[in-house]
C-alpha positions as CSV (number, residue, x, y, z in Angstrom):
1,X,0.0,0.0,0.0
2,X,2.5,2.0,0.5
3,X,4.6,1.8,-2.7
4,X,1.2,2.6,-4.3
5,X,0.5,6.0,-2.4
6,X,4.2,7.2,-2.9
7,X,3.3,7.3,-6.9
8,X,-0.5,7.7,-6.8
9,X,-0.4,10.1,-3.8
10,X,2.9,11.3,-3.6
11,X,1.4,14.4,-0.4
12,X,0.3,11.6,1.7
13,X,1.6,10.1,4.8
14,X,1.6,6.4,4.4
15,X,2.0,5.8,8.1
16,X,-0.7,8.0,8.8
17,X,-3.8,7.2,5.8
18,X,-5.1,4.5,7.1
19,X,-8.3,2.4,5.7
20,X,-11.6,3.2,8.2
21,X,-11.8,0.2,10.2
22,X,-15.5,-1.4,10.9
23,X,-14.1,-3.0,14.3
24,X,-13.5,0.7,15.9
25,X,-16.4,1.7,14.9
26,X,-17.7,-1.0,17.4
27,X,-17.5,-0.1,20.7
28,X,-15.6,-2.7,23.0
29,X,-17.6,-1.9,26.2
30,X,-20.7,0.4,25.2
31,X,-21.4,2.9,28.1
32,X,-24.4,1.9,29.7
33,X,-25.4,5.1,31.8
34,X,-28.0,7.1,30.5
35,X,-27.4,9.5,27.2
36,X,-26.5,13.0,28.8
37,X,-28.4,15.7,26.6
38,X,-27.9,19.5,27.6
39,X,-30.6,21.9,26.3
40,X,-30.1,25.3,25.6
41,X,-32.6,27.9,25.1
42,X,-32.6,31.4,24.0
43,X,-34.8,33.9,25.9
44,X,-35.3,35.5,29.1
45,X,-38.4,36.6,28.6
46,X,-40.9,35.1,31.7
47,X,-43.1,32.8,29.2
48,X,-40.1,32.3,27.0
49,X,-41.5,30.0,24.2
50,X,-38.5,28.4,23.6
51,X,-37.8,27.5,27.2
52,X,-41.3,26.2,27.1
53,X,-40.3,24.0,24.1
54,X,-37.2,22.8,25.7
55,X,-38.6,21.6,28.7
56,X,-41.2,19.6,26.6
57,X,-37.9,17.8,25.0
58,X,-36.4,17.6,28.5
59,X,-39.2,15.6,29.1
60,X,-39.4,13.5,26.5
61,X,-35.9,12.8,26.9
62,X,-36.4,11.4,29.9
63,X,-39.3,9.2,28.9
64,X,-36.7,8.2,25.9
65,X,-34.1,6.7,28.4
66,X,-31.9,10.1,28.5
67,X,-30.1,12.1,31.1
68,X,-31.8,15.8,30.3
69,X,-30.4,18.9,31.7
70,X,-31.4,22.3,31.1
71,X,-29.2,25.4,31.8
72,X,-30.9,28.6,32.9
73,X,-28.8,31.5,30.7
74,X,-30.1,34.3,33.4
75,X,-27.2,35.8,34.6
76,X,-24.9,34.8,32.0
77,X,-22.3,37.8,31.4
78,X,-21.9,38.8,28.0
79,X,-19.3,36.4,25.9
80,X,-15.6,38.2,27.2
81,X,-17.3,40.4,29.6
82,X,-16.1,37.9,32.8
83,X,-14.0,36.0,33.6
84,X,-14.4,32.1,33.0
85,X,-14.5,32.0,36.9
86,X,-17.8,33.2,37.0
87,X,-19.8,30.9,38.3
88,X,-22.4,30.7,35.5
89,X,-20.0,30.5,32.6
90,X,-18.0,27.7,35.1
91,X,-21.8,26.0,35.0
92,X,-22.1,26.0,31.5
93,X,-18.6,24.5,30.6
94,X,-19.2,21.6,32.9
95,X,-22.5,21.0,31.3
96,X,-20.9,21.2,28.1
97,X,-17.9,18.8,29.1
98,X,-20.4,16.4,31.0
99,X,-23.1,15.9,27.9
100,X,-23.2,13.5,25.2
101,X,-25.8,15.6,23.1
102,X,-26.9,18.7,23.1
103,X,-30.5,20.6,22.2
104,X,-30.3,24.1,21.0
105,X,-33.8,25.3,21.0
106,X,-33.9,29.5,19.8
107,X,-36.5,31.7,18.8
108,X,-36.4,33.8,15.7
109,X,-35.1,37.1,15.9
110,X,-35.1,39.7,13.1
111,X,-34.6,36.5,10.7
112,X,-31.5,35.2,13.0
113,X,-31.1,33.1,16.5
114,X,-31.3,35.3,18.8
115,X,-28.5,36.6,20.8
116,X,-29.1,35.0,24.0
117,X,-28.4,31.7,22.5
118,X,-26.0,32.7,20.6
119,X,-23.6,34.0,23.6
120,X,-24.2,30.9,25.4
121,X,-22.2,28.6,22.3
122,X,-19.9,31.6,22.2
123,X,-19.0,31.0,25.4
124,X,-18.6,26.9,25.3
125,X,-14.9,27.0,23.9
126,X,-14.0,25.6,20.7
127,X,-10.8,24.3,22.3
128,X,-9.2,23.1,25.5
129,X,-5.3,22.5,24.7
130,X,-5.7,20.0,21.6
131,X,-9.4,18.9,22.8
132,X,-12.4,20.2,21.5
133,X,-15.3,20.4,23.6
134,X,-18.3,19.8,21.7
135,X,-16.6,17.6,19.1
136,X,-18.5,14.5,17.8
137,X,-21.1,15.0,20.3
138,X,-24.5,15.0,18.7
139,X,-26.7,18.2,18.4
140,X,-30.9,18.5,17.6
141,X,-31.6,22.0,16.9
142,X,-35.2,23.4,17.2
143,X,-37.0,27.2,17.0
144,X,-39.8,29.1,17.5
145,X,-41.3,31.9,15.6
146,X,-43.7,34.5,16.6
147,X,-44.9,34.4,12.5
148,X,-45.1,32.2,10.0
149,X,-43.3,29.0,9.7
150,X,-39.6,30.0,9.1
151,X,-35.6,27.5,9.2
152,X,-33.7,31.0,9.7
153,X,-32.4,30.2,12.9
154,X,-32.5,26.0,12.5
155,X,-30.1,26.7,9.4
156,X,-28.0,29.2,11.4
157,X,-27.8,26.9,14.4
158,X,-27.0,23.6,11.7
159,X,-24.2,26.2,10.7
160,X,-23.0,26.6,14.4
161,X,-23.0,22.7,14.8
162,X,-21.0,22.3,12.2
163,X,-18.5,24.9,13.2
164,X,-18.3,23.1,16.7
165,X,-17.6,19.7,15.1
166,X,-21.0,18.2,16.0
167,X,-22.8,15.4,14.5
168,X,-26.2,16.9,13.9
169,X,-28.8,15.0,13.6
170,X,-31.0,15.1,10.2
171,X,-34.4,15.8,11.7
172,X,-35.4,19.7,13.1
173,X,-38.3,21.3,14.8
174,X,-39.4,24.5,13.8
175,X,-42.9,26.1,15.5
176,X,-44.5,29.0,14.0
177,X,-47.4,30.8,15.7
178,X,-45.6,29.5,19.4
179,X,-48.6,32.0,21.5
180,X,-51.0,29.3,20.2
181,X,-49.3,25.9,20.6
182,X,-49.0,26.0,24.4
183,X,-51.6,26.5,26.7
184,X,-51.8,28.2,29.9
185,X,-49.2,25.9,32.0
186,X,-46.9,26.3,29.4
187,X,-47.5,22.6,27.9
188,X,-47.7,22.2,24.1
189,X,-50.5,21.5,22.8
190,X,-51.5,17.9,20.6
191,X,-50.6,18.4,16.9
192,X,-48.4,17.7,14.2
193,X,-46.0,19.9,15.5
194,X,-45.7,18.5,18.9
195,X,-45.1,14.9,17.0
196,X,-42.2,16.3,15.2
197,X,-40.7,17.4,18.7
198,X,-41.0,13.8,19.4
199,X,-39.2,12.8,16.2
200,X,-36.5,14.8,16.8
201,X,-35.7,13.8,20.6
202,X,-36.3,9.9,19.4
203,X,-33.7,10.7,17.0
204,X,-31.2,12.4,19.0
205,X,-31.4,9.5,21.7
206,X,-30.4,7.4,18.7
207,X,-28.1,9.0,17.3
208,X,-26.7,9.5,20.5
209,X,-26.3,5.8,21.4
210,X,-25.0,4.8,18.3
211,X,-22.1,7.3,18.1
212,X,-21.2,8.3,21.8
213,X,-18.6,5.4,22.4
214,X,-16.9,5.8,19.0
215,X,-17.1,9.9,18.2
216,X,-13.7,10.4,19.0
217,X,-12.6,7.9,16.0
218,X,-15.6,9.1,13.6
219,X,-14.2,12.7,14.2
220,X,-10.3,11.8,14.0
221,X,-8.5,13.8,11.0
222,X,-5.5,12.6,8.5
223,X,-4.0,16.7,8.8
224,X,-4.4,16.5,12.5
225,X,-2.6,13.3,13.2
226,X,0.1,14.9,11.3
227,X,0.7,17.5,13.5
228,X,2.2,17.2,17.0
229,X,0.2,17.6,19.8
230,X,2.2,20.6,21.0
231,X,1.9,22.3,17.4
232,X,-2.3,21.3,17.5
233,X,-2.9,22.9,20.9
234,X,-1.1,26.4,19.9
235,X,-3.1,26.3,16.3
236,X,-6.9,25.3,18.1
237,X,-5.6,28.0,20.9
238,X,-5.5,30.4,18.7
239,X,-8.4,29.7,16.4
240,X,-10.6,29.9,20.0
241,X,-9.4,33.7,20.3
């Protein structure tokens, strides 16, 4: 194999191309604790709609087998405007490091996610030394809209995933008209919509499972194997600024 890269692929590292194998993408010992899913949200408002619709996938999580936590951004400082002491930046990077899957659920704002959300990913980091948080964990992302039906922010938060190295999931939830899908308690309300909440968390769980043990393989790169780890840390340390 090698002769054959060194004329057919002369820029390649023999040593380090290898061919995927099936075996690691079986897990020896499959974790058997729960799937750890951390939803985030995106307004403070007091009946914030997309709070409302996280907790309904925080329940259904649940029901589906899954660890669900759900972090509260009131109080969150502005993305550089603390330090990472503070003690609700500090909460959201060890729910970031603990999950195995993450929710972003965001209403639309002026055709975009809206800011709220957007400072809490700003403040998970993209890298610790050479390791990268959110990297093949698996993401569902899900909005509300105060209008018609819109995939502004679902696209932007796909985006976002991407960026982070996430393995996001194919299915999405987006709710227009959100004042008239949940009633007074703030519980959504039977429809077509709520069954596609469902979907998505069934999927997530799945997706979860299936890739949790072996995300660190399915996410492993040729150009980063050729790179020391002391020449990776200062290149991902510097991408994060």
């Amino acid at each position: 194999m090698s002769d054959s890269l060194s004329s057919d692929l002369p820029n390649v590292d023999a040593a380090l191309l290898s061919v995927p194998d099936p075996q690691r993408l079986r897990a020896a010992r499959p974790a058997t604790h729960p799937p750890r899913i951390l939803l985030l949200y995106g307004s403070l408002r007091e009946r914030s709609y997309s709070r409302l619709l996280a907790q309904e996938a925080q329940r259904l999580l649940g029901h589906l087998g899954a660890e669900a936590r759900l972090y509260r951004p009131e109080g969150l400082p502005l993305p550089d405007g603390a330090p990472v002491e503070h003690p609700k930046v500090a909460e959201l990077r060890d729910l970031a490091a603990w999950s195995e899957g993450m929710v972003w659920c965001s209403p639309e704002r002026h055709g975009a996610m809206s800011a709220v959300l957007k400072a809490q990913i700003d403040w998970i980091p993209l890298a610790l030394g050479a390791r990268r948080p959110t990297q093949g964990k698996t993401l569902a992302v899900m909005q509300v809209s105060g209008g018609s039906q819109s995939f502004n922010a679902v696209n932007q938060l796909r985006v976002l995933g991407r960026w982070m190295r996430m393995v996001t999931i194919p299915n999405q939830s987006s709710v227009p008209k959100a004042y008239q899908e949940f009633d007074e308690a703030g519980r959504m309300k039977p429809s077509p919509l709520y069954d596609r909440v469902v979907d998505v968390m069934e999927e997530l769980v799945k997706f979860t499972l299936l890739t949790r043990d072996v995300s660190p393989y399915l996410v492993e790169r040729y150009s980063e194997r050729r790179e020391s780890a002391a020449a990776l840390s200062s290149r991902l340390n510097q991408r994060a600024i």
